[in-house]
Phi, psi and omega in degrees: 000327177262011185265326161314319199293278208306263202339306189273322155303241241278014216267298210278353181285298198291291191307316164313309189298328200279309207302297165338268151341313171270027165304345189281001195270353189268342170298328196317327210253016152298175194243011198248123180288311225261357176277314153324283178289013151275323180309334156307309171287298176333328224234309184294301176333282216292329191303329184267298172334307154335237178003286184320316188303292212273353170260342181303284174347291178286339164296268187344306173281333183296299186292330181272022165281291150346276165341275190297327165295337181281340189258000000 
């Protein structure tokens, strides 16, 4: 239940930013190779963070949820 909580306050926040952010995806369809593959990175970049972020977040909170009932 609080990793629903958690999700849902920061969640729409994290995904805006990452959605934002893949304005860099417009590099891919340059014709400068080395332009490409940042656009590329840019874009593998924000989709795992995203991800990373909204599964830490919510493990971080059930422990210290736990963590604190127990203390």
């Amino acid at each position: 239940k609080l990793s629903r909580e958690v999700v849902d306050d920061v969640g729409y926040p994290i995904i805006l930013d990452a959605c934002s952010n893949m304005a860099f995806g417009a590099l891919l369809f340059s014709q400068f190779l080395p332009i490409q593959h940042m656009g590329g990175l840019m874009v593998f970049a924000m989709v795992s963070t995203s991800v990373g972020t909204l599964t830490l977040l919510a493990a971080l909170a059930e422990l210290m949820k736990n963590k604190l009932i127990i203390d």
